[in-house]
C-alpha positions as CSV (number, residue, x, y, z in Angstrom):
1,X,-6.9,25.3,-2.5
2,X,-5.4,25.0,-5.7
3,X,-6.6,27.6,-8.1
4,X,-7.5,26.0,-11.6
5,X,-5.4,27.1,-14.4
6,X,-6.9,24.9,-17.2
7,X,-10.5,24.5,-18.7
8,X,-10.6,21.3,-20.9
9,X,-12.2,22.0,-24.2
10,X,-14.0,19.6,-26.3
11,X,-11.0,19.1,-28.5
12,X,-8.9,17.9,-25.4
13,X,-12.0,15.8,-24.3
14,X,-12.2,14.0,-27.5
15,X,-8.1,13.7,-27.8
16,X,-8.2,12.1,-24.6
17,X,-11.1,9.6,-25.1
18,X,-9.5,8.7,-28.6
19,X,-6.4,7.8,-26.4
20,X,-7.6,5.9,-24.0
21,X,-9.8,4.2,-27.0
22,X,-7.0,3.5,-28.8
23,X,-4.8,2.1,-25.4
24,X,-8.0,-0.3,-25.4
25,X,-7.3,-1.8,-28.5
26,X,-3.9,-2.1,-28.3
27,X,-4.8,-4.1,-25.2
28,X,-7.0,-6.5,-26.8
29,X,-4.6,-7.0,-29.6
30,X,-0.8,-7.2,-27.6
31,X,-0.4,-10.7,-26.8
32,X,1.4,-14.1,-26.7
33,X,-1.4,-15.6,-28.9
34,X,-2.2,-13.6,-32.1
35,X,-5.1,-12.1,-32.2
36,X,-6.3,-10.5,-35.6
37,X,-8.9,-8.4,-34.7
38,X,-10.2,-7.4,-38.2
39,X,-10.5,-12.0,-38.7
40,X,-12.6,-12.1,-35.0
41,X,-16.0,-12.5,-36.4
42,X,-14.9,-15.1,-38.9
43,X,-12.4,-16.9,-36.6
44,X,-14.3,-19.1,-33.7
45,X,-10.9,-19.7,-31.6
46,X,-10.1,-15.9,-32.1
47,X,-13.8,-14.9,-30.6
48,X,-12.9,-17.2,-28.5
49,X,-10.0,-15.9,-27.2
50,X,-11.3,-12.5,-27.1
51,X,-14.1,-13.3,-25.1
52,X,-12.5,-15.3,-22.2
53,X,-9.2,-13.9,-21.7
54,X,-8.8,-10.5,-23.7
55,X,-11.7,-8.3,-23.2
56,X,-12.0,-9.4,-19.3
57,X,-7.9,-8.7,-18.8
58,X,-8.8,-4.7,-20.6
59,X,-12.0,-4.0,-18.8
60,X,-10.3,-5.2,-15.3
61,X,-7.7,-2.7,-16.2
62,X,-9.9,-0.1,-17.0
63,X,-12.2,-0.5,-13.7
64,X,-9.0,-1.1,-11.3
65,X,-7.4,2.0,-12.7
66,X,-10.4,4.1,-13.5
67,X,-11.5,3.3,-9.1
68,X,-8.4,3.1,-7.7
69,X,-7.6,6.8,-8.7
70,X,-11.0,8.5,-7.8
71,X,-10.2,6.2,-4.5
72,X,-6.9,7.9,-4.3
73,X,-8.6,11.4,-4.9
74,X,-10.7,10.7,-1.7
75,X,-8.5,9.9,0.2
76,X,-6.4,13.4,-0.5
77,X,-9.8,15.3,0.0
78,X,-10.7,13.2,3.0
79,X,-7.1,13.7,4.9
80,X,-6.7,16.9,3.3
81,X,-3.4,15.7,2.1
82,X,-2.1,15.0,-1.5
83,X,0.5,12.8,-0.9
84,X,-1.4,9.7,0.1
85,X,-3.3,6.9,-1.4
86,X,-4.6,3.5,-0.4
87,X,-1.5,1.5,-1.2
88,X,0.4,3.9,0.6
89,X,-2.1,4.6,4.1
90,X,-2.8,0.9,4.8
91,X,-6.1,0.7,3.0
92,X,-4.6,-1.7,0.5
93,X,-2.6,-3.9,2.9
94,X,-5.6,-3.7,5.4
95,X,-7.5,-5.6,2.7
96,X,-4.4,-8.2,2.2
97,X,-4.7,-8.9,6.1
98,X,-8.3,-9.4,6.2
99,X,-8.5,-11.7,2.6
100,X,-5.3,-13.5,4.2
101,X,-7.1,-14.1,7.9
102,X,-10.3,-15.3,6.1
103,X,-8.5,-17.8,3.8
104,X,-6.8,-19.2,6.9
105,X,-9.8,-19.5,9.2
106,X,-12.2,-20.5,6.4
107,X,-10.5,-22.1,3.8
108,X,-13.1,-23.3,1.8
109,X,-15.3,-19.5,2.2
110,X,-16.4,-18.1,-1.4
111,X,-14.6,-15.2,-3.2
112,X,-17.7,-12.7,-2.4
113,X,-17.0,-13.7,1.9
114,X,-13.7,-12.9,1.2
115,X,-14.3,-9.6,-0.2
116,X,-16.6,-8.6,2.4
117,X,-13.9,-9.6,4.8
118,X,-11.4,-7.4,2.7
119,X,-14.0,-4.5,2.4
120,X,-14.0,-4.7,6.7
121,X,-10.5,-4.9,7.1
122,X,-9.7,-1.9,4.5
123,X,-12.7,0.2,6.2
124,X,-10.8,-0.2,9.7
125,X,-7.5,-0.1,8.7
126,X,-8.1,3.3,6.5
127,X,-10.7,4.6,9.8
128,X,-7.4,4.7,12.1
129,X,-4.9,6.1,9.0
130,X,-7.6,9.1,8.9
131,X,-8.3,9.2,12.9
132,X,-4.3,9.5,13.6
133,X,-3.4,11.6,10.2
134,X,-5.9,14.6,11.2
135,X,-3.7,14.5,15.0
136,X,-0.8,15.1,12.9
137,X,0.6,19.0,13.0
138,X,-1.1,19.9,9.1
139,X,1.8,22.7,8.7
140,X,4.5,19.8,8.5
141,X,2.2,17.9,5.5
142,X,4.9,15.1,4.6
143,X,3.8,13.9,8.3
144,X,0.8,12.3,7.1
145,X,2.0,10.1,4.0
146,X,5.9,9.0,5.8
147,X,3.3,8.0,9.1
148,X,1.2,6.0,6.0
149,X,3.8,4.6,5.0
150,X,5.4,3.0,8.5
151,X,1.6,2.4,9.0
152,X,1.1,0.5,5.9
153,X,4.6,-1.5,6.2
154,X,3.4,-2.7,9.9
155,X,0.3,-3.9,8.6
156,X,2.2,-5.7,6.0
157,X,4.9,-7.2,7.8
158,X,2.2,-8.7,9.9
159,X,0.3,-10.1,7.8
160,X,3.5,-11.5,6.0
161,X,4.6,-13.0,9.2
162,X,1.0,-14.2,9.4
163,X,1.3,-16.2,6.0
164,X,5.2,-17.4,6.9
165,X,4.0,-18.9,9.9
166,X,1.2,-20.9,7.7
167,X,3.3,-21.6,4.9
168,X,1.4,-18.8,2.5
169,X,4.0,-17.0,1.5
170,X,4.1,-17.8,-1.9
171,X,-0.5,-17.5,-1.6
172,X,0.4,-14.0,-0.2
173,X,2.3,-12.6,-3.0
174,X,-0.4,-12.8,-4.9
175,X,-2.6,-9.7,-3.8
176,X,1.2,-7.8,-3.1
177,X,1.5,-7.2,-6.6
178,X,-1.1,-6.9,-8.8
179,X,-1.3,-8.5,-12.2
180,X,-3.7,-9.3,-14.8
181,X,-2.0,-12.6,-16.6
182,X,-4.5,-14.4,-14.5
183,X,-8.2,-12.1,-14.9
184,X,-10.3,-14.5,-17.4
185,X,-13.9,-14.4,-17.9
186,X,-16.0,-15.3,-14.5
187,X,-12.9,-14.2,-12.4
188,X,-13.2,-10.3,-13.1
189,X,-17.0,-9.6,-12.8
190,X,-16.8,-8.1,-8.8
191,X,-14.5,-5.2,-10.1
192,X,-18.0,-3.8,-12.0
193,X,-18.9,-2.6,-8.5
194,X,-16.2,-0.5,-8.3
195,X,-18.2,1.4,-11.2
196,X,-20.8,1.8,-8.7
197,X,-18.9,3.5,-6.1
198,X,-17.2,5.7,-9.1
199,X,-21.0,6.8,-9.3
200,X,-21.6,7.3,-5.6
201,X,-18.6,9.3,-5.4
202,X,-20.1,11.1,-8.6
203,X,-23.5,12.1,-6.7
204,X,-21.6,13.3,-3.8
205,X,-18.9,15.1,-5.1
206,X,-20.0,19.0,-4.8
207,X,-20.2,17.5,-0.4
208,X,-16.4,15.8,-0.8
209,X,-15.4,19.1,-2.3
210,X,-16.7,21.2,0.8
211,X,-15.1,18.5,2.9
212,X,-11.9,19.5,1.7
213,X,-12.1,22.7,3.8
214,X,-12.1,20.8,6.6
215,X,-14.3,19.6,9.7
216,X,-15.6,23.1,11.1
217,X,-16.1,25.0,7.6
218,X,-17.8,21.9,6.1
219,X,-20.0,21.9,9.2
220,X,-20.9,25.4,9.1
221,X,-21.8,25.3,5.2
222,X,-24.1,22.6,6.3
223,X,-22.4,19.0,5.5
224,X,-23.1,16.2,7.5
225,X,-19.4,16.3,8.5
226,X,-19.5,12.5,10.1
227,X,-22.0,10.9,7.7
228,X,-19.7,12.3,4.8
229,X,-17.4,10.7,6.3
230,X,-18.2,7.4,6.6
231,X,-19.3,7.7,2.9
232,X,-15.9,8.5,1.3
233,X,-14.2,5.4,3.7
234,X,-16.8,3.2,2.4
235,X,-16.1,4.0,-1.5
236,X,-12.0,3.8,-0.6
237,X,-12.3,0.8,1.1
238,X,-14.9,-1.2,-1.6
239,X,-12.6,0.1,-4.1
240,X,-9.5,-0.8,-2.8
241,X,-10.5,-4.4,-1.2
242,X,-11.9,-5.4,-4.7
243,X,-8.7,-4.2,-6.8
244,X,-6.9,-6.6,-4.1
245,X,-9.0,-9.5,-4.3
246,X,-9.5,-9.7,-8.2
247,X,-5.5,-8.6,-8.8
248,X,-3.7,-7.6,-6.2
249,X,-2.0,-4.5,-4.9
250,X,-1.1,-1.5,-7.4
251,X,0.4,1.2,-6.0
252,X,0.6,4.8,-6.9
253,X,-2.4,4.9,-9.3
254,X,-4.5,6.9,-6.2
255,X,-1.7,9.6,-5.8
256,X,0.2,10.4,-9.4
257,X,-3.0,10.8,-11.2
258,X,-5.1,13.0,-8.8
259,X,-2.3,15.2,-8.5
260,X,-1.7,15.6,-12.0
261,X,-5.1,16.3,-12.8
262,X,-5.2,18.7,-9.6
263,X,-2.6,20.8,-10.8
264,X,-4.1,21.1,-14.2
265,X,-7.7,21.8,-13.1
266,X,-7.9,22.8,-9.7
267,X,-9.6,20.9,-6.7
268,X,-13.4,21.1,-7.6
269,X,-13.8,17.1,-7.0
270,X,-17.2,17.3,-9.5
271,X,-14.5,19.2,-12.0
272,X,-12.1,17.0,-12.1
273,X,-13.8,13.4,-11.4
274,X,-14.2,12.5,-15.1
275,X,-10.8,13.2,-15.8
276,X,-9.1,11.3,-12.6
277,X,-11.1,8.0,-13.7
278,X,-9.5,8.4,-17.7
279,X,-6.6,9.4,-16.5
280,X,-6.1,6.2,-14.0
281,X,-7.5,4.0,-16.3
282,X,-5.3,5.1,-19.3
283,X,-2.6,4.9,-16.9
284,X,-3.0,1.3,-15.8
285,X,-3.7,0.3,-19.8
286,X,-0.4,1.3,-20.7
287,X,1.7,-0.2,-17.6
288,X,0.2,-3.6,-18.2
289,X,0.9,-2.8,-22.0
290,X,4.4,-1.9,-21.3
291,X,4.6,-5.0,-19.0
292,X,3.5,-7.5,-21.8
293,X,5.9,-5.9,-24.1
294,X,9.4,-4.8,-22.4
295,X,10.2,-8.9,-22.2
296,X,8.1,-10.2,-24.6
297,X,7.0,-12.9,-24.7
298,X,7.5,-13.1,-21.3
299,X,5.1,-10.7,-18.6
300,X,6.4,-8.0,-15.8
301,X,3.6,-7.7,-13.4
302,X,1.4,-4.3,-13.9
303,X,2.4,-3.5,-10.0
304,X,5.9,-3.6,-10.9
305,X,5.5,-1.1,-13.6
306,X,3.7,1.0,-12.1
307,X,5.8,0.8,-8.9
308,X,8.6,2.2,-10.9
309,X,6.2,4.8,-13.0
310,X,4.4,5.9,-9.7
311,X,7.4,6.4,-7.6
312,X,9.0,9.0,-10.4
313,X,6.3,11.0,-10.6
314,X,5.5,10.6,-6.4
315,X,9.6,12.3,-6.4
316,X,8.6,15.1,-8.9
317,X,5.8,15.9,-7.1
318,X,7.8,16.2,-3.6
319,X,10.4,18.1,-5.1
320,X,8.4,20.2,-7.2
321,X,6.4,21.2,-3.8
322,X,10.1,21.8,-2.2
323,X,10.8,24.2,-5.4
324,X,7.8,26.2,-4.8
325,X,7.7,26.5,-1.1
């Protein structure tokens, strides 16, 4: 376990709410369309614009990031590994496969089917990842995420071949890398349960930390070692399949911020919950901020950017383990 060397004091807690605050507003303001926030209440088409595109596009930033690292930080506690994360165990491209099935046997099947579809496929696909990663020898650790990886990519490559073969390709590429240029008002509201299974994850949290000691110590301190289980896969695979339905794939969120946060504060899940959530959401604010502003006026997908973001710090991490073994 890793010991906690920092405490957050109120000051740091207020700095880092005043960030992601002001990330939030920056949000609603950086755009192709001006959009005067002090003029909004006076300015109908400003409101307007606000309501329907602005506002949605932050808060589905906010809950995708915000879920997909608490997903990402039980996943680690679940596997016992810190160097994996739904886009990069399957979950993610589990959900892709069962949305991508759906849409070809049922065409005409509503967006809440298709979720329930993508919630099955993740909860499978991720069940297997953690059945085969705790078989896996846990004194050679980088095991586990390079067998995610190759397990992830053959998912992928057959649900790619799946959507060649029906002419999806470009319908596919969609939910491979997320964006918000298309999250409007009515097209963002499923991602609210995602806060839901944030406050699951919150009410079980002192269990998922025990569970990090793994299946016979959690056992003999009394957790429902199976049940518990089937809990955290539940709240990865909700979390992820919703991220991939409303805006497709983002990778890396679930593994940099954890592990940042773990190193910081240590590995009491309870501890360090609060902070994972700011810390992914701030994190996917200012990708798709950077994204709407490095080619302006033009838009680089938030998966991209955070593609590039998550793979630096997933290196540092790896070779800052290597440095201190």
């Amino acid at each position: 376990m890793t010991p906690a060397v920092f405490q957050p004091s109120l000051r740091t807690s207020v700095i880092a709410g005043l960030g992601l605050a002001v990330l939030f507003v920056l949000s609603l303001a950086v755009g192709v369309s001006p959009l005067p926030l002090g003029k909004v209440l006076s300015d109908p088409e400003a409101m307007q614009l606000l309501v329907v595109s602005r506002l949605p596009r932050t808060l589905a930033a906010v809950l995708c990031g915000a879920g997909l690292a608490i997903a990402g930080l039980i996943m680690q506690t679940l596997s016992r590994n810190r160097f994996v994360e739904p886009a990069t165990a399957g979950t993610a491209q589990s959900a892709e496969l069962g949305i991508l099935l759906v849409t070809l046997l049922f065409p005409a099947a509503a967006l809440w089917a298709k979720t329930l579809v993508a919630v099955g496929a993740a909860l499978v696909g991720t069940s297997i990842f953690l059945a085969t990663a705790h078989r896996l020898p846990p004194q050679q650790p980088f095991l586990v995420p390079l067998f995610g990886i190759v397990y992830g990519g053959v998912i992928g490559a057959v649900a790619t071949f799946a959507a060649w073969q029906a002419d999806l390709l470009q319908f596919l590429s969609v939910w491979t890398n997320g964006e918000f240029s298309g999250v409007l008002r009515g097209r963002y509201e499923l991602l609210w349960i995602a806060a839901i299974m944030v406050a699951v994850a919150w009410l079980v949290a002192d269990r998922l930390t025990i569970m990090a000691l793994g299946r016979e110590a959690s056992i003999g301190l009394g957790i429902d070692y199976a049940r518990m289980m089937q809990i955290g896969l539940v709240i990865v695979s909700v979390i992820t399949a919703l991220a991939v339905v409303v805006v497709g794939m983002i990778p890396f969120v679930g593994l940099a911020v954890p592990n940042i946060v773990s190193r910081l504060m240590g590995d009491n899940v309870r501890g360090t919950l609060g902070w994972v959530a700011v810390g992914g959401a701030g994190l996917v604010l200012a990708c798709d901020i950077a994204g709407r502003l490095i080619r302006y006026p033009y838009e680089i997908p938030v998966g991209t950017v955070m593609g590039v973001v998550g793979g630096a710090v997933f290196l540092w991490l790896l070779f800052r383990r290597g440095g201190h073994g």
